[in-house]
VOVOSE-483112 format. One record per residue (C-alpha): chain; z, x, y; residue in three letters. Coordinates in nm, 4 decimals. Layout:
! residues N
REC   kette         up       east      north   rest
REC       A          Z          X          Y    ALA
...
***
This chain:
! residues 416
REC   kette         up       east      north   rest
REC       A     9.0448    11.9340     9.5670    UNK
REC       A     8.9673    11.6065     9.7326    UNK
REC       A     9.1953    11.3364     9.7264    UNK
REC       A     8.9522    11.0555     9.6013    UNK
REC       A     8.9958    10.9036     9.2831    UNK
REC       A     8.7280    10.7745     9.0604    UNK
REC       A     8.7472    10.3961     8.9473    UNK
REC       A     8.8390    10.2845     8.6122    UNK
REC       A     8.9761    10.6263     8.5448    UNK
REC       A     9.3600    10.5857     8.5377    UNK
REC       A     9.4645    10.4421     8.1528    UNK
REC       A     9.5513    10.1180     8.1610    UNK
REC       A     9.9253    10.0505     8.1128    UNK
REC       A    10.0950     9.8022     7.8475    UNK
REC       A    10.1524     9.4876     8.0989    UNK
REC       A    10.3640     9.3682     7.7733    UNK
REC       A    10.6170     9.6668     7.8404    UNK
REC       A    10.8651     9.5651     8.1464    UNK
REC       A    11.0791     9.8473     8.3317    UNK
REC       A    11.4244     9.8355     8.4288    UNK
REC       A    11.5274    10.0782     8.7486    UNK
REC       A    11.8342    10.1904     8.6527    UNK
REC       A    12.0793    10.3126     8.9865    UNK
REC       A    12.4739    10.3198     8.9264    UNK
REC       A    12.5545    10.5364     9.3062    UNK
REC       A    12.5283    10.2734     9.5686    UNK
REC       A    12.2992    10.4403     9.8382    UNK
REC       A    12.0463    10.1739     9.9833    UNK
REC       A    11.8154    10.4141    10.1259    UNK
REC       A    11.7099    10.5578     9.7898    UNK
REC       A    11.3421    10.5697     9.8224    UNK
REC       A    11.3108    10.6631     9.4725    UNK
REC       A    11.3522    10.3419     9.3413    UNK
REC       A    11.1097    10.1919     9.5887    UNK
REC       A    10.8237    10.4782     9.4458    UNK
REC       A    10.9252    10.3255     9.0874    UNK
REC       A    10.8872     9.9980     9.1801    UNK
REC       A    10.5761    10.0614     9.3554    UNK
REC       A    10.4190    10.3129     9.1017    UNK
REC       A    10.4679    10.0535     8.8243    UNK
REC       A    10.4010     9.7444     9.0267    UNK
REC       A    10.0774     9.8407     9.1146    UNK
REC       A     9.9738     9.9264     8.7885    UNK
REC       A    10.0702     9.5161     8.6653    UNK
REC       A    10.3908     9.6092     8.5042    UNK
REC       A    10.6535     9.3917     8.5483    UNK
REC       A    10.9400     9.5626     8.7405    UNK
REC       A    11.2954     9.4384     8.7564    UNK
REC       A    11.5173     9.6715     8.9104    UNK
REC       A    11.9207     9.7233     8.9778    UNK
REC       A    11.9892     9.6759     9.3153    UNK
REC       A    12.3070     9.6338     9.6544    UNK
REC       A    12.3431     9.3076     9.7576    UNK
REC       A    12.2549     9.3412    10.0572    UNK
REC       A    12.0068     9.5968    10.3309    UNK
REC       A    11.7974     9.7435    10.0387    UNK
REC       A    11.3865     9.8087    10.1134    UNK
REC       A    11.3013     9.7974     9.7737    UNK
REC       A    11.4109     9.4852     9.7383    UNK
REC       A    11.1569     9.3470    10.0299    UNK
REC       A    10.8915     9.5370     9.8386    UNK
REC       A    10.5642     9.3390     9.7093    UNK
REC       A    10.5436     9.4443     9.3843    UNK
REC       A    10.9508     9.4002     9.2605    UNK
REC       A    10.8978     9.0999     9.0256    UNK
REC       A    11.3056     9.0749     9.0336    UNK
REC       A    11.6279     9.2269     9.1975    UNK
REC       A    11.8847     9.2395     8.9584    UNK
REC       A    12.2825     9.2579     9.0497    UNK
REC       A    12.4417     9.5549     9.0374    UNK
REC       A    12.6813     9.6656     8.7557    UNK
REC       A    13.0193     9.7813     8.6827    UNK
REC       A    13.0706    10.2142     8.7262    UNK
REC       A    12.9250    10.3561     8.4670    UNK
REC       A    13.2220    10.5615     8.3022    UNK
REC       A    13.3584    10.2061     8.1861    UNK
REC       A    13.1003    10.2358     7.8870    UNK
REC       A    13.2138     9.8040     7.7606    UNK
REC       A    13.1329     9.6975     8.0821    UNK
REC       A    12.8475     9.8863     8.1805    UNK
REC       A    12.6775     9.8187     7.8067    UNK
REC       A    12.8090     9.4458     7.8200    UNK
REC       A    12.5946     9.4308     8.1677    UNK
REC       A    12.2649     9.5743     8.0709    UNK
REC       A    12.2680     9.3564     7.7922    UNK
REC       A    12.2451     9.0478     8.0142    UNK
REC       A    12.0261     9.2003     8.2292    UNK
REC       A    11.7442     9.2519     7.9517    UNK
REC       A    11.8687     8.8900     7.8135    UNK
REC       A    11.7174     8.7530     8.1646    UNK
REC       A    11.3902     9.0041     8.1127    UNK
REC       A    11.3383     8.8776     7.8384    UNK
REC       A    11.2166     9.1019     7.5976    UNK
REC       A    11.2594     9.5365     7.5667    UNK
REC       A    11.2277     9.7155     7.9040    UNK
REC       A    11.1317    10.0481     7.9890    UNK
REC       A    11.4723    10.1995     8.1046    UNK
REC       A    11.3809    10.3620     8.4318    UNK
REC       A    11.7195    10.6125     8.5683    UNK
REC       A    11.6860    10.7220     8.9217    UNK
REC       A    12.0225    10.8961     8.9165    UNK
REC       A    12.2463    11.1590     8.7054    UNK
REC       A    12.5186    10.8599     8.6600    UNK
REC       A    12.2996    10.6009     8.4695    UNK
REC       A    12.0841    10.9399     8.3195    UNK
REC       A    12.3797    11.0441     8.1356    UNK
REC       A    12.5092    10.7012     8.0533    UNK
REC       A    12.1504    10.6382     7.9166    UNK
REC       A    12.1785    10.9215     7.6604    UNK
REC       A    12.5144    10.8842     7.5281    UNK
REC       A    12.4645    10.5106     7.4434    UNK
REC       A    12.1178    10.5232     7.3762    UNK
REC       A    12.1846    10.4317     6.9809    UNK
REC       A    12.3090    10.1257     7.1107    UNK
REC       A    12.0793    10.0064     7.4175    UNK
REC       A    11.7282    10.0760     7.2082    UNK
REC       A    11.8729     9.7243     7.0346    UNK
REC       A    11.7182     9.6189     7.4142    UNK
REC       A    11.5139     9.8928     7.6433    UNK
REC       A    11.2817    10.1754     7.5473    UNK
REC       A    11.4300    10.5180     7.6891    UNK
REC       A    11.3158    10.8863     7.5961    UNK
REC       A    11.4339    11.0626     7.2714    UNK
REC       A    11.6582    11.3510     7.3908    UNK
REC       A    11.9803    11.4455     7.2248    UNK
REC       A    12.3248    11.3056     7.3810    UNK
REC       A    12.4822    11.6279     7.5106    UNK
REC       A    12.1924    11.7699     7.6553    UNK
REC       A    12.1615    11.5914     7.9728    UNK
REC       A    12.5140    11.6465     8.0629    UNK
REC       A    12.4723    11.9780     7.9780    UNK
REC       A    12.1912    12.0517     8.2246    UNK
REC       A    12.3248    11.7900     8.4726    UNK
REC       A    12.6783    11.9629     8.5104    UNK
REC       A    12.6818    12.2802     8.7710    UNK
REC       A    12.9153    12.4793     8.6405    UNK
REC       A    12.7997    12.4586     8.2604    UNK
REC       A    12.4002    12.5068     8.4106    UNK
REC       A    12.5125    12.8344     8.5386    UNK
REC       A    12.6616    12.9272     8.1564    UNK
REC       A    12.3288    12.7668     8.0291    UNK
REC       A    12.1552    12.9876     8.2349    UNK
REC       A    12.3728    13.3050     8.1688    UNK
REC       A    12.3568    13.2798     7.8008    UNK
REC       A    11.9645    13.1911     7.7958    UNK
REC       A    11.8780    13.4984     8.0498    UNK
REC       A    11.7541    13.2436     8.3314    UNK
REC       A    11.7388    13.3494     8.6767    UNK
REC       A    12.0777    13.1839     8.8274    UNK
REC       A    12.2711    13.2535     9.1699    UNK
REC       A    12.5565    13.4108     9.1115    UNK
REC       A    12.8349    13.1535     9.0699    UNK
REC       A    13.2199    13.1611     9.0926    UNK
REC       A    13.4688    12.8760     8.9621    UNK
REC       A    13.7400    12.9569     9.1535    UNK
REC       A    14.1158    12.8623     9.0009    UNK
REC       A    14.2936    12.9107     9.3392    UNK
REC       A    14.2660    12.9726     9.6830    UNK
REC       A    14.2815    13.4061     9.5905    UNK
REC       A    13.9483    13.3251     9.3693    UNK
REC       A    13.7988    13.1548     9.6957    UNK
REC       A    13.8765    13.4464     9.8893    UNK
REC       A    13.7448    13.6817     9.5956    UNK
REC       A    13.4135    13.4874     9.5879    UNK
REC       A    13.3898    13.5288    10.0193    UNK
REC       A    13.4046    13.8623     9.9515    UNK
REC       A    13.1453    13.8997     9.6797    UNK
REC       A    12.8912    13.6788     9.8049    UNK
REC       A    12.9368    13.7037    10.1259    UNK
REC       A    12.8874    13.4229    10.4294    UNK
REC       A    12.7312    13.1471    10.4251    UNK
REC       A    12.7634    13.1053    10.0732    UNK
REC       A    12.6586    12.7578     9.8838    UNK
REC       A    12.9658    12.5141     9.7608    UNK
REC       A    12.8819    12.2497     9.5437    UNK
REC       A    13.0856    11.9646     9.3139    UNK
REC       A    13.0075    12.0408     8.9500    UNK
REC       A    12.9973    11.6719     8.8790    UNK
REC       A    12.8675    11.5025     9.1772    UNK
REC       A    12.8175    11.2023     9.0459    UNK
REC       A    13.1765    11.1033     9.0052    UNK
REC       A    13.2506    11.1490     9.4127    UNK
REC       A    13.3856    10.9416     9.6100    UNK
REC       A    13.1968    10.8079     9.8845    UNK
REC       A    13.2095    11.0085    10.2183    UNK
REC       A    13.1866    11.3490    10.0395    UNK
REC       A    12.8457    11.5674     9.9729    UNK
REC       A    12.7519    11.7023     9.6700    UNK
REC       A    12.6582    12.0703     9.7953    UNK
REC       A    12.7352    12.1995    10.1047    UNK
REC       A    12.6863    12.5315    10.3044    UNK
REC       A    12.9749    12.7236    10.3772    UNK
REC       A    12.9771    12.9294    10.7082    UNK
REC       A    13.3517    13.0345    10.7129    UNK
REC       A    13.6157    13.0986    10.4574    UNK
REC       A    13.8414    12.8453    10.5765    UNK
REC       A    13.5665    12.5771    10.5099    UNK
REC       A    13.5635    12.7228    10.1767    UNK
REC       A    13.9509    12.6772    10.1384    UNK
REC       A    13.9079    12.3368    10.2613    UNK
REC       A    13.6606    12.2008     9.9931    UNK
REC       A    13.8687    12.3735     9.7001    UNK
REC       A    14.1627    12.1864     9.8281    UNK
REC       A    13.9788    11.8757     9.8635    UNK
REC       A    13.8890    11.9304     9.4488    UNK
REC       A    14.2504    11.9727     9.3893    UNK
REC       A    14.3301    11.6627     9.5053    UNK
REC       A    14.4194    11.3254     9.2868    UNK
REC       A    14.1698    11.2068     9.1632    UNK
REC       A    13.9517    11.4672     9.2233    UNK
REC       A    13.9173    11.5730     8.8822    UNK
REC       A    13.6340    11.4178     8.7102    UNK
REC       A    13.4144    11.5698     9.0059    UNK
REC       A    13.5545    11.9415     8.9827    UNK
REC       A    13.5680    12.1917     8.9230    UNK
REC       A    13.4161    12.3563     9.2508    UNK
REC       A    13.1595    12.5947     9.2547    UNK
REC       A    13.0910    12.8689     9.5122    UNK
REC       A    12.7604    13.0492     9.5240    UNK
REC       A    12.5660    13.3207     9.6710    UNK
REC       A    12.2761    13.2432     9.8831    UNK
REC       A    12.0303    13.3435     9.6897    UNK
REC       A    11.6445    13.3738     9.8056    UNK
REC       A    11.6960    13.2085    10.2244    UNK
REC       A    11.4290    13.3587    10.3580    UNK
REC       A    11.2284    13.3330    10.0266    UNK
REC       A    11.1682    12.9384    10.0360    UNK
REC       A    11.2493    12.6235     9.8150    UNK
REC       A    11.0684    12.5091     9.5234    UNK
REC       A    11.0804    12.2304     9.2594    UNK
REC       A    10.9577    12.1263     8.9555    UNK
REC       A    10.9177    11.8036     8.8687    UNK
REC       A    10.7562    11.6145     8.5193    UNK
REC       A    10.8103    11.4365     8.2151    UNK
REC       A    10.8256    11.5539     7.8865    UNK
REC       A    10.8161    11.4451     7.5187    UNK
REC       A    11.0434    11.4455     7.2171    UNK
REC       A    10.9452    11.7963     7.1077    UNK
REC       A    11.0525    11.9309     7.5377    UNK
REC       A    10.6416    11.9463     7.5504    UNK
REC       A    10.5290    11.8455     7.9190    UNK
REC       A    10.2612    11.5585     7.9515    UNK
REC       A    10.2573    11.5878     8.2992    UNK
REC       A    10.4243    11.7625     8.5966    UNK
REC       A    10.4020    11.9912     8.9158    UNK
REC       A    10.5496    12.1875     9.1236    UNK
REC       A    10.6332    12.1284     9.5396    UNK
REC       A    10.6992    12.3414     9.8088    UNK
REC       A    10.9944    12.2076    10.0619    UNK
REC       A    10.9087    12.2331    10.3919    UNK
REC       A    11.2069    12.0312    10.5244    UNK
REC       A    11.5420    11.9711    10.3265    UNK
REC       A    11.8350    11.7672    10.4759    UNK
REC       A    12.1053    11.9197    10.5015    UNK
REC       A    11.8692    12.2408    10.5498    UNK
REC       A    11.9229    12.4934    10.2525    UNK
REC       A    12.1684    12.2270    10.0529    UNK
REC       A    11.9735    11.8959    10.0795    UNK
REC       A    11.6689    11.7106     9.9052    UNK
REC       A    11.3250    11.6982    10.0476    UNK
REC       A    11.2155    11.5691    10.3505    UNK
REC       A    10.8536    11.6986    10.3991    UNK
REC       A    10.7051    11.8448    10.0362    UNK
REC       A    10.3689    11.9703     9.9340    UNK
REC       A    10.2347    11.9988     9.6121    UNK
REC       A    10.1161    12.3488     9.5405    UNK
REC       A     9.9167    12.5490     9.2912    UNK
REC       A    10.1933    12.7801     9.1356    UNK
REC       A    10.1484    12.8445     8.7291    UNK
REC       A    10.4451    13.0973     8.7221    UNK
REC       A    10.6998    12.8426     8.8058    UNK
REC       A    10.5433    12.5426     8.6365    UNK
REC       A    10.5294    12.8326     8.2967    UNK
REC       A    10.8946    12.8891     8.3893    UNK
REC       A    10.9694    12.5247     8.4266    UNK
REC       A    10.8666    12.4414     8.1216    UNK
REC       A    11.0245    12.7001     7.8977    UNK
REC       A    11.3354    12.6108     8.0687    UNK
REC       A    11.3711    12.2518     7.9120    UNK
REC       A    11.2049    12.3721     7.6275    UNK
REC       A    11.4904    12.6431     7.5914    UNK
REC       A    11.7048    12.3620     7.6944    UNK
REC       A    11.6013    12.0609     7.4203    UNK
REC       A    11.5327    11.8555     7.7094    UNK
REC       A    11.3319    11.5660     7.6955    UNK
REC       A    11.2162    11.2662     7.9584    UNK
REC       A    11.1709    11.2799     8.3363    UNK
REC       A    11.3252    11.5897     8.4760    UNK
REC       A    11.4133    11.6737     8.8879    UNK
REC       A    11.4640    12.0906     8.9150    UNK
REC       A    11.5308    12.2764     9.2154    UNK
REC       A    11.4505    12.6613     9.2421    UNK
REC       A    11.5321    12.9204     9.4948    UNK
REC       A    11.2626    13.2143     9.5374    UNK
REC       A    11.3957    13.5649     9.6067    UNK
REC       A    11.2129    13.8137     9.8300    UNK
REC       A    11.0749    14.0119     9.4782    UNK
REC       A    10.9523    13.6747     9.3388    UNK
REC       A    11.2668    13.5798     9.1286    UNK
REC       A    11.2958    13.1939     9.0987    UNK
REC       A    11.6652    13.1012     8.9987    UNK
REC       A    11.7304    12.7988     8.9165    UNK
REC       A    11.9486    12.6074     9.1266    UNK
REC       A    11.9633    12.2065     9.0113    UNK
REC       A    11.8769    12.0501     8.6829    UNK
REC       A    11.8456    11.6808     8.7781    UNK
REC       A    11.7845    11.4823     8.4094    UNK
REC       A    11.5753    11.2020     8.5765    UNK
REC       A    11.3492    11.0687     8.7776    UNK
REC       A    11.3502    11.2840     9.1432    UNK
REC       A    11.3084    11.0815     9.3999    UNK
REC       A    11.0015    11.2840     9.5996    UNK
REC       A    10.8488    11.2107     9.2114    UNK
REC       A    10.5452    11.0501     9.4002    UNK
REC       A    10.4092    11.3480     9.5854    UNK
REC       A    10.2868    11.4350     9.2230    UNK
REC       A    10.0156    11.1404     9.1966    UNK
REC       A     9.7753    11.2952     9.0685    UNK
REC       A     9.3898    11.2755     9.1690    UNK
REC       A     9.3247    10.9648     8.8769    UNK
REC       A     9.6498    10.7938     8.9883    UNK
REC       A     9.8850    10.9083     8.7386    UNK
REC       A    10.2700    11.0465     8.8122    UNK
REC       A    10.5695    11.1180     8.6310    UNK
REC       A    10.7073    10.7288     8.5647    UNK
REC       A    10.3397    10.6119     8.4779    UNK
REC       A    10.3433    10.8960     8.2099    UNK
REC       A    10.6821    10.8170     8.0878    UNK
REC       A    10.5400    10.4292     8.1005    UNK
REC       A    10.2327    10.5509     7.8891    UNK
REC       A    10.4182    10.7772     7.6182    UNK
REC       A    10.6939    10.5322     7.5757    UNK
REC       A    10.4564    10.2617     7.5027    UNK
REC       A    10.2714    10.4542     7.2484    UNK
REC       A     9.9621    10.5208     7.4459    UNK
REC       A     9.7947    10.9001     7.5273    UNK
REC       A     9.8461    11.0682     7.8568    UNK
REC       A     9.5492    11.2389     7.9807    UNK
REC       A     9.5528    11.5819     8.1353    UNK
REC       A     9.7200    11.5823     8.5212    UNK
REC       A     9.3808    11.5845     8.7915    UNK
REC       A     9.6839    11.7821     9.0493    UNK
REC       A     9.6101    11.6644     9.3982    UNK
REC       A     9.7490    12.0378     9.5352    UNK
REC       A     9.7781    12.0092     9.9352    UNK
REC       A     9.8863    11.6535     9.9076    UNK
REC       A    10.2335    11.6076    10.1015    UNK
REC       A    10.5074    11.3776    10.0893    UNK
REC       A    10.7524    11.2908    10.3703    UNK
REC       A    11.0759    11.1041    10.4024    UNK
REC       A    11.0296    10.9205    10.7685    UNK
REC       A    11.3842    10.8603    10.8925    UNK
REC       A    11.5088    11.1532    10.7607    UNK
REC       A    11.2067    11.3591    10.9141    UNK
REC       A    11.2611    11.1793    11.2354    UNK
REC       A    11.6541    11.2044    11.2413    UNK
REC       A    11.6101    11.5714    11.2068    UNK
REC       A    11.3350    11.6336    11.4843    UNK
REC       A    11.5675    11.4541    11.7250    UNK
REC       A    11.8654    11.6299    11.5889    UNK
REC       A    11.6185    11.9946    11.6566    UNK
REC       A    11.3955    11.8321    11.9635    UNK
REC       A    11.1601    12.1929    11.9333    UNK
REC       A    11.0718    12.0418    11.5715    UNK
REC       A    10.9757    11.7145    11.7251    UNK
REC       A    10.5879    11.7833    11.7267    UNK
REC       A    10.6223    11.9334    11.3573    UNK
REC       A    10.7866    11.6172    11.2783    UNK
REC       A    10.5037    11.4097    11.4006    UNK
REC       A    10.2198    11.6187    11.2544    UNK
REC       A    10.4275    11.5936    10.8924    UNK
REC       A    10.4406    11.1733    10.9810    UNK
REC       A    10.1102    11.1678    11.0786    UNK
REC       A     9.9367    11.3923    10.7626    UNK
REC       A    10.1528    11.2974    10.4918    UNK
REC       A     9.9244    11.2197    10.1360    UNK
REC       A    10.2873    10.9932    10.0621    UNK
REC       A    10.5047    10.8325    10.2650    UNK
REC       A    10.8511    10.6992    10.1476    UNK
REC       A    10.8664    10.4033    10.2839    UNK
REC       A    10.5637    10.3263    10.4472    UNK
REC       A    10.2792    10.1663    10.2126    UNK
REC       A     9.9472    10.0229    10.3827    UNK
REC       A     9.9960     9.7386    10.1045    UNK
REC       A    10.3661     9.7051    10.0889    UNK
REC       A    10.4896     9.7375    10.4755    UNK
REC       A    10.7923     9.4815    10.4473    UNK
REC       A    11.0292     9.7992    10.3023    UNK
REC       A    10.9847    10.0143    10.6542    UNK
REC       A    11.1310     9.7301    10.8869    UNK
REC       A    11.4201     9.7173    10.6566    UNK
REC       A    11.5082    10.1229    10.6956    UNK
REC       A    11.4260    10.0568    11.0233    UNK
REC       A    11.6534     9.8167    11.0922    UNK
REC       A    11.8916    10.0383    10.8739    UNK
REC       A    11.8423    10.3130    11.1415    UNK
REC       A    11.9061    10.0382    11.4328    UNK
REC       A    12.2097     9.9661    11.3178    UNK
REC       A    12.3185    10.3245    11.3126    UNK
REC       A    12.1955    10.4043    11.6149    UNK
REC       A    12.3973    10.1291    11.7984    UNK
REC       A    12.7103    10.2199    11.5808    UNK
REC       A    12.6797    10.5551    11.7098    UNK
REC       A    12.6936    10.4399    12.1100    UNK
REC       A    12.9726    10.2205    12.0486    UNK
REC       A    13.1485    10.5405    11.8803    UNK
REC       A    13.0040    10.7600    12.2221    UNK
REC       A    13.1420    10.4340    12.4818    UNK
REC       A    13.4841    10.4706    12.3230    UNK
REC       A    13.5465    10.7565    12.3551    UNK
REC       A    13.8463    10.7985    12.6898    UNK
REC       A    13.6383    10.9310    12.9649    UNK
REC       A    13.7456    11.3005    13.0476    UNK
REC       A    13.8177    11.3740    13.3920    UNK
REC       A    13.7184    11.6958    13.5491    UNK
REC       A    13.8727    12.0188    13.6095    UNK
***
């Protein structure tokens, strides 16, 4: 399908509804919120979003009307209410509420009685995101709706890590079940190549403290040679979807236990049908983020159930111009939204990341450059909106010469 769209077709949006980008995990780099503030921007909706203080790209972007400071954590629900409520005081007048991460996501839905006095956020019932959101209660989700899972152990001491080494066997997948309460420093999944890596990450969840992110999970493997998959779309108070797709990864960082780097959107109808049931099984509703795992007989198990806004959400821009926050934007604000036009072959990549990992694996250099060079979306690059690279850039700069001062202190070792 060509990649042209057709003037005048794209639905106007409501200029009179503003959006709030919600992000409660300081992480600069997030080049989800730039795609919000981009998608919406260029469509003349006024876009205020939550941002650092200092070193963030979407804040250099074009088409932010305002940068907004950043809030207290989110489990302090006084604060964190008392906040947003002087943040849509200086908007003005309701806001689309935008999340861009399972922290403000869940927030959103257990106080959304109280915040539609000032924003306009989906219709989904309280527990359900948290449901879906938390690891170890997605894999009893799964089990008692018949979904396709990887097997999962919770185990209550070091014997139960052991137990699941055995079962599973290694490398085996180790993830937080609440990721979202970690401290800085740790990952939220990693892959496991010995037992006493294992042993180390349980301890690590026993710790003080520790507790809101536990308990962790270990899991089999499921589907490596098979491939990665997602889903990604929004959908409406009765879990119908207005619009979605489903990508291929090509790249994820960390490999096997990471998001996407390079993407493609591809023509697949039996996990788009099986995407859909899911949060229709589920009583989801809103923008949804799901990661799937394809076995060598075709099984997709599902892997992540992200209640927001994914951050590769613009590979889906569909051949008329619509994606997954301009829907939301649309249904939110009372308007239709017209069949998806899918753009399938278009491709999405994440440059620094892409970049950091061809020079990490110099035989996937020219790969790297091809993705750079093809990609339908870039992350941060925009032909109308270039300010946001030189920031990562300079982000990557600063890394860089952190890393040789690390390498030129280092004692000299003499030889043998």
């Amino acid at each position: 399908m060509g990649r042209q769209k057709r003037a005048g077709e794209f639905p106007a949006l409501d200029r009179g509804l503003p959006a709030l980008i919600l992000r409660t995990h300081r992480y600069p780099l997030h080049h989800g919120t730039l795609g919000a503030v981009r998608s919406l921007g260029r469509a003349g909706v006024e876009v205020h979003a939550v941002l650092e203080e200092r070193g963030n790209p979407a804040a250099r972007s074009r088409h932010l009307h305002r940068a907004l400071p950043w809030g207290p954590p989110p489990g302090e629900a006084e604060p964190v209410i008392d906040h947003l409520r002087g943040l849509a005081a200086r908007i003005g007048r309701p806001a689309l509420l935008v999340t861009v991460d399972d922290a403000g996501a869940l927030f959103a839905a257990r106080h959304a009685a109280r915040l539609r006095e000032w924003f306009v956020l989906p219709d989904v019932p309280a527990d359900v995101p948290a449901r879906v959101a938390d690891k170890a209660r997605l894999a009893e989700l799964c089990a008692e709706l018949g979904i396709a899972h990887p097997p999962t152990a919770v185990p209550a001491g070091p014997a139960g890590v052991d137990a699941a080494a055995g079962r599973f066997g290694l490398p085996l997948m180790a993830k937080w079940a609440r990721p979202w309460h970690l401290p800085p420093g740790f990952r939220s999944a990693e892959l496991v190549a010995t037992a006493e890596r294992a042993h180390e990450l349980y301890a690590a969840s026993r710790a003080p403290g520790q507790a809101d992110a536990g308990p962790l999970i270990l899991q089999e493997l499921v589907g490596h040679r098979g491939g990665d998959w997602f889903f990604q779309g929004y959908f409406d108070e009765s879990s119908a979807c207005l619009f979605g797709g489903a990508g291929r990864k090509h790249l994820a960082r960390p490999v096997h236990a990471g998001h996407t780097v390079t993407g493609e959107w591809v023509a697949n109808p039996e996990l788009e049908d099986l995407a859909r049931a899911i949060v229709k099984a589920a009583g989801y509703s809103g923008a949804v983020d799901m990661d799937f795992r394809e076995t060598a007989d075709r099984t997709y198990h599902l892997v992540d159930f992200n209640p927001r806004l994914g951050a590769q959400f613009r590979l889906f821009h569909d051949a008329r111009g619509l994606d997954i926050v301009r829907a939301q934007h649309l249904h939110l604000s009372g308007r239709p939204v017209p069949p998806a036009r899918p753009d399938y072959g278009r491709t999405l990549v994440v440059e620094d990341q892409c970049l950091h990992h061809a020079l990490a694996h110099p035989t996937g250099l020219p790969a790297a450059l091809r993705s750079l060079a093809g990609a339908g979306e870039r992350a941060w690059y925009a032909r109308d909106d270039r300010v946001p690279l030189a920031v990562v850039g300079a982000h990557g700069f600063g890394r860089a010469a952190r890393g040789a001062a690390r390498r030129a202190a280092r004692p000299l070792r003499r030889p043998s």
